[in-house]
TORZA-569279 format. One record per residue: residue number from 1; residue in one letter; x, y, z of N, C-alpha, C, O in turn. Coordinates in Angstrom, 2 decimals. Each point is the difference from the previous one (the first is absolute). Example, Ala and Ser with C-alpha at 12.3 -4.5 7.8 and 13.67 -1.06 7.14 Angstrom:
 num residuo     npx     npy     npz    capx    capy    capz     cpx     cpy     cpz     opx     opy     opz
   1       a   13.19   -5.69    7.80   -0.89    1.19    0.00    0.90    1.20    0.00    1.04   -0.02    0.66
   2       s   -1.39    1.07   -1.38    0.82    1.19    0.06   -0.77    1.09    0.73    0.51    1.11    0.17
This chain:
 num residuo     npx     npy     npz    capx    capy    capz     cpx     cpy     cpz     opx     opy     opz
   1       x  121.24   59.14   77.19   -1.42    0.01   -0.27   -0.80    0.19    1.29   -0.97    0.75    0.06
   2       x    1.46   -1.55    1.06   -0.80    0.20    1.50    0.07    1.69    0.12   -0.97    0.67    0.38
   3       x    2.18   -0.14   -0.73   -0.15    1.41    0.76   -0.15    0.55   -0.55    0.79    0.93    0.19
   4       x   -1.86   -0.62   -1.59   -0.86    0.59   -0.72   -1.08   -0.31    0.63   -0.59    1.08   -0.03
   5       x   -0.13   -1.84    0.60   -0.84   -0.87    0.05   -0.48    1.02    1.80   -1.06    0.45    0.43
   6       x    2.26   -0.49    0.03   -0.41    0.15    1.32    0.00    1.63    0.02   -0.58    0.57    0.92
   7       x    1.24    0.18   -1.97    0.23    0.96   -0.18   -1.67    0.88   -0.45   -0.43    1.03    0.52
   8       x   -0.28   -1.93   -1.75   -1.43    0.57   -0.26   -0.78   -0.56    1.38   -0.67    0.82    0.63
   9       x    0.72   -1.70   -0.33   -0.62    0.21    1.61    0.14    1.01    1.00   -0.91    0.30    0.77
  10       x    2.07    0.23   -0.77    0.20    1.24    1.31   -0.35    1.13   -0.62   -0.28    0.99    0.68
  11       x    0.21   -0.93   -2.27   -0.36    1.11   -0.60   -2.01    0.26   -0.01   -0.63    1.01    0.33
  12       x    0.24   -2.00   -0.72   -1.25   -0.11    0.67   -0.84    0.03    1.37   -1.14    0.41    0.21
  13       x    2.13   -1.00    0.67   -0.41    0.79    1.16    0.39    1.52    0.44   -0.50    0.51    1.01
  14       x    1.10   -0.07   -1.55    0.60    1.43    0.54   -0.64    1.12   -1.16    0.34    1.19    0.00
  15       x   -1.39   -1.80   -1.03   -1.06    0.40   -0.48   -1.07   -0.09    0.78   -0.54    1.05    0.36
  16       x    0.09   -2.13    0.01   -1.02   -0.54    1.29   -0.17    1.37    1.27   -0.91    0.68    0.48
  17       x    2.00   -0.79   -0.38    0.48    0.84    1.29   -0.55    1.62   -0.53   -0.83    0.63    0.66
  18       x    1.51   -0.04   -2.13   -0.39    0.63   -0.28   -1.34    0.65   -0.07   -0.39    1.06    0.47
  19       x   -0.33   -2.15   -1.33   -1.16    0.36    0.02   -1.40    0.15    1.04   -1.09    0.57   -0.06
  20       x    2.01   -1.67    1.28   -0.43    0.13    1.21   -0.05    1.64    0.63   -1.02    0.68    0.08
  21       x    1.89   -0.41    0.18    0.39    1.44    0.06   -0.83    1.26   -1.10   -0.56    1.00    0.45
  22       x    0.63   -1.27   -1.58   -0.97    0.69   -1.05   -1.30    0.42    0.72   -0.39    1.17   -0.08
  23       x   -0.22   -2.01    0.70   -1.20   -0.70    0.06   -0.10    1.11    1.13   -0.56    1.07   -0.24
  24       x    1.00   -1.28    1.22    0.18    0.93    1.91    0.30    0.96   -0.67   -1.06    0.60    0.20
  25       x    1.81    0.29   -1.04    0.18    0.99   -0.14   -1.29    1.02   -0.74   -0.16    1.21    0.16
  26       x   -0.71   -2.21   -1.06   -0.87    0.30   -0.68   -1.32   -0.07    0.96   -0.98    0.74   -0.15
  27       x    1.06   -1.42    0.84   -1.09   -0.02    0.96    0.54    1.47    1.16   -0.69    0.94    0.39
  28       x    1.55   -1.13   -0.21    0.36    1.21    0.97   -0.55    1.69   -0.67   -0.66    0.90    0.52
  29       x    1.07   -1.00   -1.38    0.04    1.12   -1.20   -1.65    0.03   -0.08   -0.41    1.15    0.14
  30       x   -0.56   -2.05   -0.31   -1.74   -0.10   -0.28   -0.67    0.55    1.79   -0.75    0.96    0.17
  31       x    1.32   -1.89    0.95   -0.17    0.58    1.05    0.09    1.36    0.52   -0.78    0.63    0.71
  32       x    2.13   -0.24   -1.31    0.27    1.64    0.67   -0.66    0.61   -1.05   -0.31    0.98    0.67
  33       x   -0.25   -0.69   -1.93   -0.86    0.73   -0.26   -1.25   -0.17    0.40   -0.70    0.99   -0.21
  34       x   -0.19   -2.49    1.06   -1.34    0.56    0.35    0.20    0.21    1.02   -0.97    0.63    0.41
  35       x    2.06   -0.84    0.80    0.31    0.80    0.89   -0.03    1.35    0.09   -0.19    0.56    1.08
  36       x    0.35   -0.04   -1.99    0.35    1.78   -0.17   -1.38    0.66   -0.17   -0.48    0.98    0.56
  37       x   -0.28   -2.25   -2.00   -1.31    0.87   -0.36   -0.85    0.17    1.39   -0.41    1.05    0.49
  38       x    0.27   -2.39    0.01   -0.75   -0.17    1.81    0.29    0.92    0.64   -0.98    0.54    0.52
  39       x    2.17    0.01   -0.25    0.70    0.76    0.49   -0.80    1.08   -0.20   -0.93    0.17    0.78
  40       x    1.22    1.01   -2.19   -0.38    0.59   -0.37   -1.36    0.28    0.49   -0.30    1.13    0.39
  41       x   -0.68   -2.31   -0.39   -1.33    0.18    0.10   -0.38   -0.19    1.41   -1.08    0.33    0.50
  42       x    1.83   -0.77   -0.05   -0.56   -0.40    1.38    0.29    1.51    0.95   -0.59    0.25    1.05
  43       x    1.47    0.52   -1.60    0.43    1.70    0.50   -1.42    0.82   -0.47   -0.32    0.92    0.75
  44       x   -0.78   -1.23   -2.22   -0.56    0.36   -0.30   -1.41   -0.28    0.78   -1.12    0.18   -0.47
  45       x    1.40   -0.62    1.63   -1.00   -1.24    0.21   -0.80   -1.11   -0.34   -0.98   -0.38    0.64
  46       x    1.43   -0.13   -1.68   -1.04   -0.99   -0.69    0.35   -1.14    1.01    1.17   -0.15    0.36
  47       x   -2.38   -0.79    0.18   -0.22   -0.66    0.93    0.33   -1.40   -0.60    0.31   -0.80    0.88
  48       x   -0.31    0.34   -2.07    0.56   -1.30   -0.56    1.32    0.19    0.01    0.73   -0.84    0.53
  49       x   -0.29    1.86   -1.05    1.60    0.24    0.32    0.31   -0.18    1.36    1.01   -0.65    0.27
  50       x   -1.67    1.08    0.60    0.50   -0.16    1.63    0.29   -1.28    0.19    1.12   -0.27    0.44
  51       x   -2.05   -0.77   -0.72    0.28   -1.22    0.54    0.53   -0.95   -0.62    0.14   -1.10    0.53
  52       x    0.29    1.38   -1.87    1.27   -0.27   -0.47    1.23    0.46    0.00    0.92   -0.81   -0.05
  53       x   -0.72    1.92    0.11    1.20    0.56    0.41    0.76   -0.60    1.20    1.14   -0.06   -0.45
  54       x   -1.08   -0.43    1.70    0.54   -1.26    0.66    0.55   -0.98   -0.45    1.19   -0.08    0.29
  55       x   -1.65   -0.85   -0.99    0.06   -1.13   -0.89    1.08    0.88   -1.13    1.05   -0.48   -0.41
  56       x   -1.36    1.32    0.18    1.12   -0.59   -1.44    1.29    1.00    0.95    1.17   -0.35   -0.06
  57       x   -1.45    1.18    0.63    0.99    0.39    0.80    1.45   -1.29    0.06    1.07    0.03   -0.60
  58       x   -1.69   -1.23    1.75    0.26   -0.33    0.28    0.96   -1.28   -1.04    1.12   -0.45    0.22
  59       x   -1.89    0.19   -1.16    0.25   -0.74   -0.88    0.54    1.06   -0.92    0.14   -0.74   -0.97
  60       x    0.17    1.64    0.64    1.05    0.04   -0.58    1.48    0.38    1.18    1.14   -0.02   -0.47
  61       x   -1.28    0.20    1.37    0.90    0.53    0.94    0.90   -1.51    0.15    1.19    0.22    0.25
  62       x   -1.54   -1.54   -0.34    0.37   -0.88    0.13    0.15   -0.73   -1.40    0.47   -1.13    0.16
  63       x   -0.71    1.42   -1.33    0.95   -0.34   -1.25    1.41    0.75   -0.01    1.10   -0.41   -0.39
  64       x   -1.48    1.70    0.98    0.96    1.03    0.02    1.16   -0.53    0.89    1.13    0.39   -0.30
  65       x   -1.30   -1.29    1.44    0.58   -0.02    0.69    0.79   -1.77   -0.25    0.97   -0.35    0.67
  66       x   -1.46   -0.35   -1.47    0.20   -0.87   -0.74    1.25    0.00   -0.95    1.01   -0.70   -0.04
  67       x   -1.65    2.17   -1.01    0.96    0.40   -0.95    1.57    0.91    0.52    0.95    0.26   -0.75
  68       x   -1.07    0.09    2.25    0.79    0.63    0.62    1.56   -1.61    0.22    1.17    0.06   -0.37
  69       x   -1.77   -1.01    0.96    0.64   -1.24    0.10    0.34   -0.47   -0.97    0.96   -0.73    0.26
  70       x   -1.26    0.71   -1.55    0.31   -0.42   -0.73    1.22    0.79   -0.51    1.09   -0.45   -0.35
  71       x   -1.52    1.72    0.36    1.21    0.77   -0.43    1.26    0.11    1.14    0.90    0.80   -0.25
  72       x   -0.86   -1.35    1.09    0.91    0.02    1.13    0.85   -1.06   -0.80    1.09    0.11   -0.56
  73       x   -1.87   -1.07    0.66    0.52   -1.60   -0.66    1.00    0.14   -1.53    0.87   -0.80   -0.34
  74       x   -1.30    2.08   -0.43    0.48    0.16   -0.92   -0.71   -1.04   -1.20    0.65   -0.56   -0.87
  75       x   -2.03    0.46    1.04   -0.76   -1.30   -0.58   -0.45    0.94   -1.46    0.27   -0.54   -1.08
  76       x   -0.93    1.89    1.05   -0.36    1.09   -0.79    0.93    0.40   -1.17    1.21    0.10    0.21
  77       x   -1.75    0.14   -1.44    0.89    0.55   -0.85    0.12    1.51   -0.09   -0.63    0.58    0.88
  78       x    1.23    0.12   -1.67    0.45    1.60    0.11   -1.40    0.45   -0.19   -0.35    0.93    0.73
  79       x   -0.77   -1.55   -1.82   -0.74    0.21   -0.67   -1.41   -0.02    1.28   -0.60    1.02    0.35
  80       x    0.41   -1.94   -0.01   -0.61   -0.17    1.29    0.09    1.13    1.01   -0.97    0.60    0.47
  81       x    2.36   -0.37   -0.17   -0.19    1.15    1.19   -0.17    1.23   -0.53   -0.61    0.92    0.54
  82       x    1.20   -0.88   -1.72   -0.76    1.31   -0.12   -1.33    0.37   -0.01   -0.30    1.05    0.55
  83       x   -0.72   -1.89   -1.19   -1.51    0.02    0.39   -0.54   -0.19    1.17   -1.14    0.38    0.27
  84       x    1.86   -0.96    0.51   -0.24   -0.26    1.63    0.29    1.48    0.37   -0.80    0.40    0.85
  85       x    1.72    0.53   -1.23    0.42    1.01    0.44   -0.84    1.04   -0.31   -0.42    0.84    0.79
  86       x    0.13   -0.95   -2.21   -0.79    0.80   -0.67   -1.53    0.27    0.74   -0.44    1.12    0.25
  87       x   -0.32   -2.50    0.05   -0.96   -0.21    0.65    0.04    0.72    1.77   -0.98    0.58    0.47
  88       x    2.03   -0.74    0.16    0.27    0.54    0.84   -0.29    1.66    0.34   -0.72    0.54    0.85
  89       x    1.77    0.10   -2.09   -0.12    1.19    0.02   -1.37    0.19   -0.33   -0.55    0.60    0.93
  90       x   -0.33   -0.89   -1.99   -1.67   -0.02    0.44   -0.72    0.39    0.83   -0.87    0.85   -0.18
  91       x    1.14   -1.49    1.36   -0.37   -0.49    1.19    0.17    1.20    0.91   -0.99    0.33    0.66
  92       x    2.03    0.32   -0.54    0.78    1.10    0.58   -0.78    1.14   -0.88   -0.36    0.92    0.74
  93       x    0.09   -0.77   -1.70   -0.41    1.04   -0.85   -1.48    0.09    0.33   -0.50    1.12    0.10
  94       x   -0.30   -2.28    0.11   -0.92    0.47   -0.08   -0.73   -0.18    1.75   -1.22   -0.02    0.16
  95       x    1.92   -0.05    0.66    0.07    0.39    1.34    0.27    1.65    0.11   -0.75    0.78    0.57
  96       x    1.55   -0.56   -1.01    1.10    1.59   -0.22   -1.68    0.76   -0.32   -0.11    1.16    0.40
  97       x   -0.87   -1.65   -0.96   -1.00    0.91   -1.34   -1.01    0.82    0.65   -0.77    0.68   -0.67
C-alpha cells in the first residue's frame, strides 16, 4: 500500500514538472511571435516597435536559452521540443525575409 502511495506522489510531481515546462514553452512560443511582429515593424520603422524590440529580444533570447538547459538535462518531452524547434525555425525564417 506505501508504494502505491509513494508511487501517485512521484507521479504528481513529474506532472508538476510537466506542466512547469508546458508553461516556458508556451510562454517562449507567445514571446517569439511578438518578437518577430516588433521585428517586422521595427525594419518598417515604427518607433514603438523600436523600443520594444530590445526587451523582448532579450527576453525571449533567455527563455530560449532556459529551454536550451533544460533540454540538455533531458527535463523536455518529444512534444515540447518539437515546438521549441518549430518556434526556432520561425525565428530563422523570418530573419531569412
Amino acid at each position: 500500500m506505501i508504494k502505491n502511495d509513494n508511487t501517485i506522489v512521484l507521479d504528481l510531481k513529474a506532472r508538476k514538472k510537466d506542466l512547469k515546462w508546458n508553461k516556458l514553452v508556451d510562454d517562449y512560443v507567445n514571446y517569439v511571435k511578438e518578437y518577430v511582429l516588433n521585428y517586422k515593424k521595427a525594419l518598417k520603422g515604427n518607433s514603438i516597435s523600436l523600443s520594444k524590440y530590445p526587451y523582448m529580444r532579450a527576453k525571449s533570447e533567455a527563455l530560449g536559452l532556459k529551454l536550451d538547459k533544460a533540454q540538455e538535462k533531458e527535463l523536455l518531452t518529444k512534444e515540447q521540443i518539437k515546438k521549441i524547434l518549430k518556434i526556432k525555425m520561425k525565428i530563422v525564417n523570418s530573419c531569412c525575409e
